[in-house]
KOLKOLFI-965388 format. One line per field, with one value per residue (C-alpha): x, y, z; residue in one letter. Coordinates in Angstrom, 3 decimals, always signed. Example, Ala and Ser with C-alpha at 12.3 -4.5 7.8 and 13.67 -1.06 7.14 Angstrom:
residues 2
east <- c(+12.300 +13.670) $
north <- c(-4.500 -1.060) $
up <- c(+7.800 +7.140) $
r <- c(A S) $
This chain:
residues 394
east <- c(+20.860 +17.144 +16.539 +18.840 +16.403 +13.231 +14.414 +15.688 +12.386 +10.429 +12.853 +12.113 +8.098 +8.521 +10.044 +8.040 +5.108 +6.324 +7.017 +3.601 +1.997 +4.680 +1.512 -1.077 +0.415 -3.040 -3.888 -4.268 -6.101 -5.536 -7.673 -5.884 -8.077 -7.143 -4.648 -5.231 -2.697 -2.602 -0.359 +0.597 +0.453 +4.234 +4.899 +3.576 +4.723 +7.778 +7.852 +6.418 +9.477 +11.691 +9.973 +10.027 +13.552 +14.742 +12.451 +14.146 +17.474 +16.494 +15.190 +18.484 +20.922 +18.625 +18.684 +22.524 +22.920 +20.917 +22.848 +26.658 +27.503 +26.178 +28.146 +31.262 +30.892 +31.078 +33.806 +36.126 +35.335 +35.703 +39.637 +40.221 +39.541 +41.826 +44.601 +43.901 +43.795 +47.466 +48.506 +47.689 +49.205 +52.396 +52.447 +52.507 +54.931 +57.411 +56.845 +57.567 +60.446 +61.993 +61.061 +58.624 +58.943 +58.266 +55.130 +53.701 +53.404 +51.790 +49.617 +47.975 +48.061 +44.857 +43.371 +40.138 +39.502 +39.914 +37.054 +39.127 +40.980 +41.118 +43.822 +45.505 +45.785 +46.909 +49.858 +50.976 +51.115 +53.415 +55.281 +55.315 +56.225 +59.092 +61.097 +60.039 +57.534 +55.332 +53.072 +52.360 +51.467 +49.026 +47.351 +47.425 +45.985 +42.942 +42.526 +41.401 +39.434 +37.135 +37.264 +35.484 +34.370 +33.302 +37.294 +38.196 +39.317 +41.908 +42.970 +43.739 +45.539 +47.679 +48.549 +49.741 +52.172 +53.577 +54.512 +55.310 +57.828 +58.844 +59.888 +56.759 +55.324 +53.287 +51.606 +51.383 +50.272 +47.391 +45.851 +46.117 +43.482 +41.455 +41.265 +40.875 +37.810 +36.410 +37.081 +37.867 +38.041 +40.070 +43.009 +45.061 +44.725 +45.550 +48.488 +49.601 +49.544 +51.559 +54.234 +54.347 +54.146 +57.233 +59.325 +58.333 +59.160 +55.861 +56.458 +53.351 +50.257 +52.061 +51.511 +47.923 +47.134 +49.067 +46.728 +43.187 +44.062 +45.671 +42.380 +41.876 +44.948 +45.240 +49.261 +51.054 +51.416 +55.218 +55.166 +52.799 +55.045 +58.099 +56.588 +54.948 +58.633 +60.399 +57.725 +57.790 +61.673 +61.420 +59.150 +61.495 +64.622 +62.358 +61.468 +65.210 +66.199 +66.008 +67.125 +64.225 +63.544 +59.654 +59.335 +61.260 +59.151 +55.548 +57.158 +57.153 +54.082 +52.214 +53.574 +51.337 +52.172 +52.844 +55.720 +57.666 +58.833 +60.166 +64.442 +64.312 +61.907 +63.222 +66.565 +65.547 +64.107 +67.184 +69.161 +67.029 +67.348 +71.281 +70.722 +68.487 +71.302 +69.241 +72.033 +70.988 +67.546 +69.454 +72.002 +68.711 +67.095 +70.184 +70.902 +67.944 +67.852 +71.110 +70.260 +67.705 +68.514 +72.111 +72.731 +75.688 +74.429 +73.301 +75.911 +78.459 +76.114 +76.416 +80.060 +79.275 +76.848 +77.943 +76.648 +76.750 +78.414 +81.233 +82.317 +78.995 +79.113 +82.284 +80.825 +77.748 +79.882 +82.012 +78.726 +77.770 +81.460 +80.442 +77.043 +77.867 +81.347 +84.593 +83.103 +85.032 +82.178 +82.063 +85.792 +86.130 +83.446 +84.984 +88.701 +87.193 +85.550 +88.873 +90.345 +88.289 +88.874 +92.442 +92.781 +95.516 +96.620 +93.168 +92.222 +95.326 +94.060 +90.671 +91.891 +94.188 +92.226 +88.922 +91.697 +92.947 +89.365 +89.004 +90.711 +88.829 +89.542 +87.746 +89.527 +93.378 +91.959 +91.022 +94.805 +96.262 +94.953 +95.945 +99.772 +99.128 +97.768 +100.743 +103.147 +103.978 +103.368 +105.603 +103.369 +100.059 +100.960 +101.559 +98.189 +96.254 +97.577 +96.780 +93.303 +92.614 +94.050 +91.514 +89.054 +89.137 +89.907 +86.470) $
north <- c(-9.391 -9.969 -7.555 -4.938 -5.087 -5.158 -1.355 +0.148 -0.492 +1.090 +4.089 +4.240 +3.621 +6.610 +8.544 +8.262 +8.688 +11.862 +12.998 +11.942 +13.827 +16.940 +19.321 +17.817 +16.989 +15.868 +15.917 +13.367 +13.514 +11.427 +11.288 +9.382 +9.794 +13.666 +13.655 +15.060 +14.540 +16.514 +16.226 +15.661 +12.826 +13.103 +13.539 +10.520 +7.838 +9.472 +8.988 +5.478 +4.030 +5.563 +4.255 +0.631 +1.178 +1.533 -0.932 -3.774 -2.227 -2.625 -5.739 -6.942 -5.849 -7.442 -10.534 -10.308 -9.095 -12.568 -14.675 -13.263 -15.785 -18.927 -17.629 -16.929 -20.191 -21.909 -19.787 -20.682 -24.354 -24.416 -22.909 -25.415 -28.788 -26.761 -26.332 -30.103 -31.308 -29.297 -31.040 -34.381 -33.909 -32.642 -35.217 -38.126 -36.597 -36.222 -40.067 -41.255 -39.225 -40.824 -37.777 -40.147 -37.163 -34.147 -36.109 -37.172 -33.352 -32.653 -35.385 -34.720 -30.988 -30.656 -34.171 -33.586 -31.106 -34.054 -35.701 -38.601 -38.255 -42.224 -41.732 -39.286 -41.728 -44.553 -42.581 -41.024 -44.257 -45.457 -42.446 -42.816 -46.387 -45.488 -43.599 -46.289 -44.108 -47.362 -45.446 -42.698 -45.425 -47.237 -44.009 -42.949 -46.668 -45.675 -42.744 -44.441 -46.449 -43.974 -42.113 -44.738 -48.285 -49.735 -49.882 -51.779 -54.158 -51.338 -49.947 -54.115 -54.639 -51.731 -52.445 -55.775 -54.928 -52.526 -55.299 -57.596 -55.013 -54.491 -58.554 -58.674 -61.660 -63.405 -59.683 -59.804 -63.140 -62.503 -59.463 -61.470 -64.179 -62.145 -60.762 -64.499 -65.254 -61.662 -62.266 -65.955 -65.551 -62.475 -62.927 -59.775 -61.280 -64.920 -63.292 -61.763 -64.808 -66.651 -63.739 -63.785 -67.786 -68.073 -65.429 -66.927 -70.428 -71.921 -74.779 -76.750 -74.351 -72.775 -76.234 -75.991 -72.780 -73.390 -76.703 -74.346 -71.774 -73.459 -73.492 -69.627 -68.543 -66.175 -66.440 -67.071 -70.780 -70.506 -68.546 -71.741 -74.133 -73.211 -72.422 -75.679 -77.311 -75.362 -76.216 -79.750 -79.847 -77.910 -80.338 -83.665 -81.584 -81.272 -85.082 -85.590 -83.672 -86.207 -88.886 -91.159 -93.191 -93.892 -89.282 -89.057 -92.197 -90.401 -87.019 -88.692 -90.621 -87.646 -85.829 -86.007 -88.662 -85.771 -84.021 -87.257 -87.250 -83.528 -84.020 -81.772 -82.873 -86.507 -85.199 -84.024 -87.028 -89.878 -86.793 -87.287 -90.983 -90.840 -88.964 -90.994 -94.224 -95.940 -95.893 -98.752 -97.703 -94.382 -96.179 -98.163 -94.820 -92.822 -95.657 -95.755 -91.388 -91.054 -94.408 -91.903 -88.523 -86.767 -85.638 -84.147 -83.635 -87.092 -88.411 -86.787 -88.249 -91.792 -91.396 -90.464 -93.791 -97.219 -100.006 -103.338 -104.398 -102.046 -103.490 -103.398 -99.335 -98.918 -100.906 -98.724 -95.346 -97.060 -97.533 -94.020 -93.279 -94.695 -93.181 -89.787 -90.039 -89.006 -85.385 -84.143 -85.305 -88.828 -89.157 -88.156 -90.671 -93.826 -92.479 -91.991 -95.588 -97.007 -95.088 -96.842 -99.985 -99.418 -99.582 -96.914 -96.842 -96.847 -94.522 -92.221 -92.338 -91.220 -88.741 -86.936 -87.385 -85.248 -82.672 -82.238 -81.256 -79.398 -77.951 -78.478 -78.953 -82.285 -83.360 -82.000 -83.393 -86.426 -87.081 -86.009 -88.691 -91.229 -90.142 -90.244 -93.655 -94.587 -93.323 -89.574 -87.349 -84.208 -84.634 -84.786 -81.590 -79.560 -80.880 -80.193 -77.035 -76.205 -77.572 -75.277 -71.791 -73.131 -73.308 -70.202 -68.635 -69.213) $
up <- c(+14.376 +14.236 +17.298 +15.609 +12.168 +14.206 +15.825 +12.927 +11.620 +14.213 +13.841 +10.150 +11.030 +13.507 +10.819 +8.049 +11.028 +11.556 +8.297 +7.169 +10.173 +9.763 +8.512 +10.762 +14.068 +15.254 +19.176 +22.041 +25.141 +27.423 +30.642 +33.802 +37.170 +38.311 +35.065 +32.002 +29.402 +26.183 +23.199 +20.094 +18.119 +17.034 +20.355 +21.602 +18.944 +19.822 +23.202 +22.993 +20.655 +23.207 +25.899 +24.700 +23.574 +26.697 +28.448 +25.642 +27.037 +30.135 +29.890 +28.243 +31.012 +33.561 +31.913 +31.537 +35.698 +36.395 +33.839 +34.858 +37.728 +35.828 +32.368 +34.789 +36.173 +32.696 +32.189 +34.923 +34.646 +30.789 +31.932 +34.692 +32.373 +29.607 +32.552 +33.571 +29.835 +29.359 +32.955 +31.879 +28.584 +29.844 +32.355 +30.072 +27.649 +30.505 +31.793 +28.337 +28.433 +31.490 +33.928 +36.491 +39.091 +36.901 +35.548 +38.673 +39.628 +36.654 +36.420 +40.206 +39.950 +38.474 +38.515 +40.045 +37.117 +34.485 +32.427 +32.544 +35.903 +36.213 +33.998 +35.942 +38.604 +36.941 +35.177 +38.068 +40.140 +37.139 +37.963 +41.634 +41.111 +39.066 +41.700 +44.165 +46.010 +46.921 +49.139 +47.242 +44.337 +46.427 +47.166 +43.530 +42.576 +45.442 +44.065 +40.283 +41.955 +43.937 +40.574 +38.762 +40.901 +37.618 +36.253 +38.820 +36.643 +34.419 +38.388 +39.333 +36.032 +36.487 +40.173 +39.007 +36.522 +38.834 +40.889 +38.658 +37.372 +40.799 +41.262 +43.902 +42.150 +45.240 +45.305 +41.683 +41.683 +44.517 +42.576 +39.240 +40.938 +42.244 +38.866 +37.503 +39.668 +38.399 +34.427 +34.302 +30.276 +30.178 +27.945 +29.544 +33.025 +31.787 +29.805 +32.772 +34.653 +32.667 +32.848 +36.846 +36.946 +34.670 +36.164 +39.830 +38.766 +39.694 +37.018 +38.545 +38.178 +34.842 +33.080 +34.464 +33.351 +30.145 +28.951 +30.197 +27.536 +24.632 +22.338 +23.477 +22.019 +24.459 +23.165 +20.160 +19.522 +19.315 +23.024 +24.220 +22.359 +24.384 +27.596 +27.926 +27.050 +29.605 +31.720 +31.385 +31.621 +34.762 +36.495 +35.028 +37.025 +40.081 +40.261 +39.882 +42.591 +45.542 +43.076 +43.415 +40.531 +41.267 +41.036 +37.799 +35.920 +37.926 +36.494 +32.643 +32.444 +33.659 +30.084 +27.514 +24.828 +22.040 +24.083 +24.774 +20.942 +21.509 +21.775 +24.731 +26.898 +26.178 +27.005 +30.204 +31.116 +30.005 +32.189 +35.423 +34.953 +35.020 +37.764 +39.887 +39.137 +36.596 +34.325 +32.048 +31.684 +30.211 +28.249 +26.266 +25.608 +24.573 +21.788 +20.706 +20.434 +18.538 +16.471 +15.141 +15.718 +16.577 +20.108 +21.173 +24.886 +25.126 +23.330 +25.793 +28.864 +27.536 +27.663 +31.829 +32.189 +33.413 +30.856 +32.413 +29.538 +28.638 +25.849 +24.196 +25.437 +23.441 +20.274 +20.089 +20.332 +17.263 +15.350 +15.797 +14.272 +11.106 +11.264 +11.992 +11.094 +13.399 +15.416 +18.035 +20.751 +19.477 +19.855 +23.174 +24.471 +22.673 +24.027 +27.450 +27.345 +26.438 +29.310 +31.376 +30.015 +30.514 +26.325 +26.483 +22.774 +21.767 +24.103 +23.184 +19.211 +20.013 +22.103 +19.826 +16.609 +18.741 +20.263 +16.294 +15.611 +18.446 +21.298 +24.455 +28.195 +28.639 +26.218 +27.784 +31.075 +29.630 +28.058 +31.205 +33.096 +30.546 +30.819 +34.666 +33.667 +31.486 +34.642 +32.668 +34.974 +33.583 +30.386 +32.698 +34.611 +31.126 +30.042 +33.239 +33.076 +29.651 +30.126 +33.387 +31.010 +28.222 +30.568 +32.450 +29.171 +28.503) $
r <- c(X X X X X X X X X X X X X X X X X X X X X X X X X X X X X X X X X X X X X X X X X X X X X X X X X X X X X X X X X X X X X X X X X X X X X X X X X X X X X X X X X X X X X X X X X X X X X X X X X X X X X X X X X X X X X X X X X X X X X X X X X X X X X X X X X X X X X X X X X X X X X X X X X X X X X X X X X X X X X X X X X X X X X X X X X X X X X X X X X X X X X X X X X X X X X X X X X X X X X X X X X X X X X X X X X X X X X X X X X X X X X X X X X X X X X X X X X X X X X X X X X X X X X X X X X X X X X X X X X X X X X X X X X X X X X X X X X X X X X X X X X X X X X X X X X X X X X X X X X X X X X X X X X X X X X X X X X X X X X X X X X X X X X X X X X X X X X X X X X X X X X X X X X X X X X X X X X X X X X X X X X X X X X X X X X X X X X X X X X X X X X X X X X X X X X X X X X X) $
């Protein structure tokens, strides 16, 4: 605009130059070695303003000749990130939509172009992952990390919640250490961790990673609360697997004090102890649970347990009846108990009153044996049978 103003001014300077010159023209010599030059001096003012006219014009279109390639340049790269941006774009609208192979092409087509082509890479190993490609993946998850070395921790993350989501949890598990020993405090890796150590099973280093981050919070305190319970069961039903009594009593002492209150984990443990033959030992701690607290599955086990004194096993199920008053559960234990104490009309009321509550197959299976017991076997067979329909009606 400027450069505009300035010539329109000269123009009006060489006008009103020539106007105010009109009746005198005046005269220039002008001496040049051999040359003489003689004119006006309208002529010449003239001819100067053309001349620098057209050396500004000149000027101008030289200036534009040497700027053209690096303007073009700008030009074509400014439309290649705009086709990458739109690529990328496109790309992750179709993955959210559920179209992993139509966003993979779009996300690589013009990945090199993008500001952000770490992205790229990561999205379209999601992709790739999605329509189990596992190579191409791998390549992809390269790819983001030659793109940027420093988000090596974003490219590790990502590669192991592709296999985590891919059931691959010793892979998972591997690149989730490394990242450990790389960001010991971060709470997405330590998160992660707990994820792959739950779904694997791997009861033992759960429970140790579990106690390392409780003050962090790196979880909700409910999601810590029950992991560290199913944890702690899960290692009580490992102890009891080979039924030795010396694993299950190393597998509860090793529980901290402030779980062994919790009715599941307690559970667990009087459970192992049936299981391991130290019936008695789970008799005394099932009397004294229900004594305080009602238990139907422990309730049910005592029913299972041999008491040295069965008598004293039948009394103690009768005290509970007046504690807790006649439920179905209760019922069948004290008519089992008389089964085995060969107390068949006791057994037979206890029976009947927990089937009139409710209809179950232990208890059908438990009156069929008494009329096998009490030599009535057409009666036995009609229960047996109606026990077995219950059961697989279920």
């Amino acid at each position: 605009m400027m450069k505009i103003l300035l010539l329109v001014l000269v123009f009006a300077a060489a006008a009103g130059a020539g106007v105010y010159l009109l009746d005198d023209s005046g005269y220039v010599l002008i001496n040049l070695g051999d040359y003489i030059i003689e004119t006006s001096v309208v002529t010449l003012v003239v001819v100067a303003v053309l001349g620098g006219v057209l050396m500004l014009l000149s000027w101008r279109a030289l200036r534009g000749g040497i700027r053209a390639p690096s303007a073009i340049r700008q030009n074509l790269r400014a439309r290649r990130v705009e086709r990458a941006r739109s690529s990328f774009l496109r790309g992750m609208l179709r993955l959210s939509q559920g179209r992993p192979k139509d966003a993979e092409v779009d996300l690589v087509r013009h990945a090199a172009h993008h500001d952000y082509a770490l992205l790229n890479y990561l999205a379209a190993a999601e992709a790739a992952d999605a329509i189990g490609a596992i190579d191409r993946r791998d390549r992809y998850l390269e790819l983001a990390f030659a793109t940027r070395p420093d988000a090596e921790l974003s490219v590790l993350l990502k590669q192991a919640d592709l296999q985590t989501r891919r059931g691959r949890h010793a892979e998972a598990l591997a690149t989730l250490v490394r990242l450990r020993d790389l960001h010991p405090h971060h709470a997405g890796v330590l998160r992660r961790l707990v994820t792959v150590y739950e779904q694997a099973g791997d009861w033992e280093p759960l429970r140790g990673l579990l106690e390392k981050i409780e003050r962090d919070k790196v979880i909700p305190d409910e999601r810590w609360q029950a992991l560290m319970q199913r944890c702690l069961q899960a290692l009580l039903v490992a102890a009891g697997e080979h039924r030795r009594l010396d694993s299950v009593h190393g597998a509860w002492e090793s529980i901290p004090k402030r779980f062994r209150s919790d009715a599941a984990i307690r559970r667990s443990y009087i459970q192992q102890l049936a299981r391991s033959g130290a019936d008695s030992e789970a008799i005394a701690l099932i009397t004294q649970a229900v004594k305080a607290e009602w238990d139907s599955e422990l309730v049910l086990l005592f029913g299972e347990l041999r008491a040295s004194d069965e008598v004293s096993q039948l009394a103690t199920v009768e005290q509970w009846l007046r504690q807790y008053e006649e439920r179905p559960e209760l019922l069948l234990v004290a008519g089992r108990l008389c089964l085995r104490g060969r107390l068949w009309g006791r057994a037979r009321s206890y029976l009947e009153a927990s089937l009139t509550q409710r209809k179950a197959p232990d208890t059908l299976f438990a009156l069929a044996r008494l009329a096998e017991e009490t030599k009535d076997p057409d009666r036995a067979r009609g229960l047996y049978r109606e026990g077995l329909e219950l059961a697989l009606a279920h």
